[in-house]
N, C-alpha and C positions, 0 to 999 in steps of 0.2 A: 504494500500500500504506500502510495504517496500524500505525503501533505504538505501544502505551504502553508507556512505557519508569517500569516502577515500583521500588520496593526494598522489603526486608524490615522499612526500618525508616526513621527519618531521619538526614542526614548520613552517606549511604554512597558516592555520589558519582553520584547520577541526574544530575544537570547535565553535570556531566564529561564522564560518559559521553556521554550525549543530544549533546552536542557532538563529540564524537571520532565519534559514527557519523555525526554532519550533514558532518561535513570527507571523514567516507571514500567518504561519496554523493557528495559534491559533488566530489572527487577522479575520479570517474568519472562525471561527465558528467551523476550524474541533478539533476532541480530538488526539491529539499526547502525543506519548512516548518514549524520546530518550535514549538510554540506551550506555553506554561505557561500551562493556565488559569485559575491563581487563584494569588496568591501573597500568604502574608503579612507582616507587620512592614515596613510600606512606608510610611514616614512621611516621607519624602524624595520628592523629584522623582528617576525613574526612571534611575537611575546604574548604571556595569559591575557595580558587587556585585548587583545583580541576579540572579537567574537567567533569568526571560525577556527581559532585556536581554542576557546571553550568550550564550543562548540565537539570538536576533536575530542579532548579532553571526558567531557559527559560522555562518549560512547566508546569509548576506549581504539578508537580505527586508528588507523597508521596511515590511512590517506583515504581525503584530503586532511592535510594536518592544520591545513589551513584555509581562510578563502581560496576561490580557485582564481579568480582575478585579485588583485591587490594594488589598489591605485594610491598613488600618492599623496593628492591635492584632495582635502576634505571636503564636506556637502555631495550634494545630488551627485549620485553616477556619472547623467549624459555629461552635465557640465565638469565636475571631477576631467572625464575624458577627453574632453575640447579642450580644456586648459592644457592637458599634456600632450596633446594628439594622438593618445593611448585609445585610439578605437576599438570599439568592444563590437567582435566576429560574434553576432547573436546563436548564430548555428553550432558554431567551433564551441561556444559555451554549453548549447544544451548538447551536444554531444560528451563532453566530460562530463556532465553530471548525471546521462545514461552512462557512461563507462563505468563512475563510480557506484552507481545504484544497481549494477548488474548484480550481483551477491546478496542483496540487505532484504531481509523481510520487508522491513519497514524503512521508508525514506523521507525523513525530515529534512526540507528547504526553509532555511529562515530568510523571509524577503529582506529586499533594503529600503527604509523608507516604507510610507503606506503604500497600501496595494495597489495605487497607478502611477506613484512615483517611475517614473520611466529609463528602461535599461540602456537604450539607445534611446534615438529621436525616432522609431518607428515601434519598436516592441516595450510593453512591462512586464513587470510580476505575472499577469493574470496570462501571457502568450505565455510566461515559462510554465505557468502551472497545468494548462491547456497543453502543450507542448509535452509535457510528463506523463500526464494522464493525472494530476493531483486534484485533492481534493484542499478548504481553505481551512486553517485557524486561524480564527480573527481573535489578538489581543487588543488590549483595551487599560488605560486606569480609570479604576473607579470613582471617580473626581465629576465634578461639577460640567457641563456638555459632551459625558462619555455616551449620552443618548442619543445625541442627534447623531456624534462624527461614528457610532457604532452601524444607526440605518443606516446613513451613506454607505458606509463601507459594505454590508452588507447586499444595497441594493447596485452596487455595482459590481458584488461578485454575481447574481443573480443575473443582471443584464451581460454579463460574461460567460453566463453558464458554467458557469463555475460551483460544484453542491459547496454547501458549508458544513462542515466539521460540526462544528459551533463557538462559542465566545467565552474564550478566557478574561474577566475581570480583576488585576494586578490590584490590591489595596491601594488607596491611596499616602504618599510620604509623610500625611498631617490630619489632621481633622477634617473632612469634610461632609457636613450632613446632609447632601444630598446620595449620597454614596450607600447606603444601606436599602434604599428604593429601586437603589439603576437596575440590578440583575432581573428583579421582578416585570419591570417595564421594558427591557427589552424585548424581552421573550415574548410579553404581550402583545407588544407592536409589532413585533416582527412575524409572531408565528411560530420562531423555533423556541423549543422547550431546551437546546442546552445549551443554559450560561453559567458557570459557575466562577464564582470570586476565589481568588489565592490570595491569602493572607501571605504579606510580607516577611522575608528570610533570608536571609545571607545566602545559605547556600541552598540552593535549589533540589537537593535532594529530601529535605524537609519539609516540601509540598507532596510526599506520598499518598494522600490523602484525597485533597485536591483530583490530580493527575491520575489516581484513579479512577476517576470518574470521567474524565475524559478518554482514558483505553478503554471505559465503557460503552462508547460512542461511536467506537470505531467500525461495527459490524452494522452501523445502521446506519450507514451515509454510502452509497455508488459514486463510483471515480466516473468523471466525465466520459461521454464519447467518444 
């Protein structure tokens, strides 16, 4: 099985996540491979702050150990890429990340950026996920407009055809009392019945809980066409 595991927006906790569900597969037995494939501000040789070094790290593989692209110039992909004239081969890309996903039960893609942030000026997230055969998790924090930017998100995996997994809700870093009503309202609005919130943790294998319930989930969603 494939999934992109996307967000609404940046810095909501797709890594974490994407991690906490690699430790709950791999807590039962299945073989997963998560892979980041493009990451940017990587002006260092490939260290834990990483994401697809942590990535790596959560599922124990040996490759990719890292992003499979790794651009140097921070922010957005297409522009990252313009800036260096580091063109991103969209094909030559999802070709390595079938190469790497030959072997894996399960294959976790953590997008970049929300899910139409754009990989070049012609393809996004939702052509790689299409392109795989994946299905989406959409993360989220739990904070004050995680409603509205969830439908969108949602309703452009929909206009995508793209199934949805369902919706990981990340605590929010402080107080917010709109945040104990979001999960209920989503689901309402939307139709899908799975959202569940993870409570905040350093390290993401502390979410067993949680990420149980989403490898609950997994037998009742069809990979795209």
């Amino acid at each position: 099985m494939r999934i992109l595991v996307t967000g609404t927006d940046t810095n909501v906790g797709k890594t974490w996540v994407t991690c906490a569900l690699a430790h709950a597969l791999k807590g039962g037995g299945k073989q997963v491979i998560a892979i980041k494939p493009i990451e940017t501000g990587c002006t260092e040789p490939p260290t834990v702050r990483e994401d697809g070094v942590l990535l790596a790290h959560a599922t124990g593989q040996s490759q990719p150990a890292h992003a499979i692209l790794r651009l140097m110039e921070p922010g957005n992909v297409v522009l990252a890429g313009d800036r260096t004239d580091a063109a991103i081969d969209f094909d030559a890309l999802l070709l390595k990340i079938e190469r790497y996903a030959e072997d894996a039960e399960f294959l976790l893609i953590e997008g970049t950026g929300g899910l139409l942030t754009p990989v070049t000026w012609e393809w996004n997230m939702t052509d790689v996920a299409r392109a795989v055969g994946a299905c989406a998790l959409v993360v989220a924090v739990d904070r004050m407009g995680v409603i509205n930017h969830t439908l969108l998100t949602l309703s452009a995996l929909e206009l995508s055809g793209l199934p949805c997994l369902g919706v990981v809700l990340a605590a929010p870093g402080g107080k917010d009392r709109s945040a104990a009503a979001s999960a209920a309202a989503i689901a309402r609005l939307s139709g899908i019945d799975r959202v569940v919130v993870v409570p905040r943790a350093a390290d993401p294998r502390e979410a067993s809980g949680p990420m149980s319930t989403v490898v609950s989930w997994l037998g009742r969603v069809a990979a795209p066409a």
